[in-house]
N, C-alpha and C positions, 0 to 999 in steps of 0.2 A: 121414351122413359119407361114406359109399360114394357118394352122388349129387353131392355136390359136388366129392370130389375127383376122378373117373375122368376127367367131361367136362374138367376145365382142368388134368389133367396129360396129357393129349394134346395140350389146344393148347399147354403146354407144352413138350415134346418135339418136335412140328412146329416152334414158333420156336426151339427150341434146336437144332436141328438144321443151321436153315438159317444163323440169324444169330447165334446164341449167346445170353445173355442170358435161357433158359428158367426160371432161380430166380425170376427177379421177378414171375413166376408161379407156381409151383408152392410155393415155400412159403408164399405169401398163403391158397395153397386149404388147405394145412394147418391155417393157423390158422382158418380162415375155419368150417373143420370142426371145431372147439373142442378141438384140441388144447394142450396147453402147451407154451410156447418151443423148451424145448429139446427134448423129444418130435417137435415140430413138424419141426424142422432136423435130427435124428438119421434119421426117417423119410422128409425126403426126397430124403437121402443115397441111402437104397437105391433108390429110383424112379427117380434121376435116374443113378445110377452105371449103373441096367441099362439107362437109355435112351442114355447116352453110347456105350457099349458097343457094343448094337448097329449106334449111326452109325460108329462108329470102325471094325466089323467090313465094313461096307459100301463106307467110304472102303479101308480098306487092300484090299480083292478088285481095286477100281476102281484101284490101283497108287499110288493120291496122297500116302498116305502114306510120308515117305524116315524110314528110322529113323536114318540116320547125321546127319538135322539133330533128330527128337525124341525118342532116349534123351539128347543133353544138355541140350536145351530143359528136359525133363522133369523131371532134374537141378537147373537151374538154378532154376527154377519151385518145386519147392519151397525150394531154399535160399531164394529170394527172399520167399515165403509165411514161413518160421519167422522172418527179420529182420523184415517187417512186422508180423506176429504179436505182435511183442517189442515192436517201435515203437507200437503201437495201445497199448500200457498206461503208453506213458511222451507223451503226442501226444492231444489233444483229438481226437474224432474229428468235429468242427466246424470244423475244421482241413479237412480231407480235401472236407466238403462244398461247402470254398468253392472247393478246387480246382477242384473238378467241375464245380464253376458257370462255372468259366474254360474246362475242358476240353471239357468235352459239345458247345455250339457248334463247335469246331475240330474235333472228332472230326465231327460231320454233314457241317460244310463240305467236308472231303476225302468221306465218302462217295458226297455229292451232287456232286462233281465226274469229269464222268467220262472227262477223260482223267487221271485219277492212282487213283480207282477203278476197275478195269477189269478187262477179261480179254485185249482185243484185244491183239494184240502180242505177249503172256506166253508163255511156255511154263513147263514143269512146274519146278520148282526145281534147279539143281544144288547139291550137296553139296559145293561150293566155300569157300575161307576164307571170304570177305566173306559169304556168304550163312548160314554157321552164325554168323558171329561177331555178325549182326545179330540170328538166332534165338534165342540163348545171353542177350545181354543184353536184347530185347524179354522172352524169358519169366521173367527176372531182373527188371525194375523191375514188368514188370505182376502177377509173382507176388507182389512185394512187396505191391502194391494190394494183392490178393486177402488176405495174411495182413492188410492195415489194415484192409478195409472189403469189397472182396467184390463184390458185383452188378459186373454187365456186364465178368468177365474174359474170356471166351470173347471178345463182341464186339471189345474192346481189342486182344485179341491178333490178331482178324481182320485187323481193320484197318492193325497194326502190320506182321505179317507178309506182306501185300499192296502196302503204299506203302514200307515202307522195304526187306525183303527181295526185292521185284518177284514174288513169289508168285501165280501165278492166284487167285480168289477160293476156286474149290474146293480147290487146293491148300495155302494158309492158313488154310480153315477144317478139314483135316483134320488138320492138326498141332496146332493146338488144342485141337481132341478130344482129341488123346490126353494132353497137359498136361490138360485138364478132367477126362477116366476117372483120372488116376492122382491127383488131389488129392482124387476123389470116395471114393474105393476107400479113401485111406489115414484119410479122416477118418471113415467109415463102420464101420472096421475099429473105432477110438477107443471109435463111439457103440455098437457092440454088446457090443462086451468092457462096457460097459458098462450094459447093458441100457436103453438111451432108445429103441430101434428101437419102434415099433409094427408087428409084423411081417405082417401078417394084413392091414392096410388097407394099408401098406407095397409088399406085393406086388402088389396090387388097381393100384396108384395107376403100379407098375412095368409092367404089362402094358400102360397105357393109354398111358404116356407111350414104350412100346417102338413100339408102332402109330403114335405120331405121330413119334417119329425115323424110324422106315422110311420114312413116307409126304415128310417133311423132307429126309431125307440123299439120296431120289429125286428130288426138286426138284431140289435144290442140285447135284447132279450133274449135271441136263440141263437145265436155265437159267443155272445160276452168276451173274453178276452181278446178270442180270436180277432174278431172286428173291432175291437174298442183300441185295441195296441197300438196296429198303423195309423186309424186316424189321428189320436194323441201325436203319434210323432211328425203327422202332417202340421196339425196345429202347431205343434213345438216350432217347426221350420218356419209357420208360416209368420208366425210373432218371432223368430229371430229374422227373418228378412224386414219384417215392417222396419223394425228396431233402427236395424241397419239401413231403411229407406233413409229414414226421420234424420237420424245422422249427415 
């Protein structure tokens, strides 16, 4: 169990670090290690909340994180997680996949474009109306996603926060972060008062995926778009093949 999940919750944490989107890895190696469902997902709560952690602790030294745009993103993000939450039990969730099928191409096509993906031009974000009021409602509908269906919110909000807030790449992918630490934290909190954590392999699984956010959140720091572009489009692929497993 310990050989399977160490190595791919690093590369985990390396992709989540840079371009978000590290679940679509890291709970596959859970299962992958024969754990059960929800065992699986309680467990890699804690790996991935201590890998967020880290990048988020990295990002805000490096000054990118503004908290006056995400304590209400944060906010918003989970309001918009508990309406999706509600909605996923009243909403086919084959519904959502065919969105995706619409979405994921548009979401690449901006990536792969780069003068709307970019960094050149940007500077850091101001804490201005228009700029929270786009941060408030991007982590408002994508939080929604996240309570319907989940994989690739980090990505989504990358991108959201980049094209429609005018965010540098590292700059929106550090507020992210910290909407991702605070949804990881409070769902993790759930699975232990619960006991589903597997805490032993848990930790194991958290060390490796710490070492691969550090080695990630240092990329993404001194390349930003360059590095953050491809991975995004890995993630993209990698949740339209899931999509298409599921199917």
């Amino acid at each position: 169990m310990f050989c399977i999940v160490c190595p791919l919750l690093f590369l985990a944490g390396l992709v989540d670090s840079i371009g978000g989107g590290g679940g679509l890895i890291s709970l596959p190696a859970y299962l992958f290690a024969g754990l059960p469902v929800h065992m699986a997902i309680a467990t890699n709560k804690l790996s991935s909340a201590c890998g967020t952690s880290l990048a988020v602790g990295r990002f805000i030294r490096r000054g990118l994180v503004k908290l006056r745009l995400a304590v209400p993103s944060v906010a918003a993000a989970v309001l918009g997680s508990t309406l999706g939450a509600k909605l996923s039990l009243s909403v086919s969730e084959t519904v959502m996949k065919y969105i995706l099928f619409a979405v994921l191409p548009i979401a690449a096509a901006i990536v792969m474009n780069r003068r709307v993906f970019r960094d050149e031009g940007k500077r850091a974000p101001a804490a201005d109306g228009k700029t929270l009021a786009v941060c408030i409602l991007s982590a408002f509908l994508i939080g929604m996603y996240d309570g319907f269906y989940g994989p690739g919110t980090g990505t989504f909000l990358i991108i959201s926060f980049t094209v429609f807030a005018g965010m540098t790449v590292n700059s929106a992918n550090a507020q992210s972060k910290v909407i991702n630490l605070t949804s990881n934290i409070t769902s993790l909190t759930v699975f232990l008062l619960n006991g589903q954590v597997l805490i032993l392999l848990g930790l194991a699984g958290a060390v490796c995926n710490m070492a691969g956010s550090w080695v990630g959140s240092g990329l993404a720091i001194s390349k930003g778009a360059r590095i953050v572009r491809p991975v995004i489009l890995l993630v993209l692929l990698l949740l339209l093949v899931k999509i298409l497993f599921n199917f």
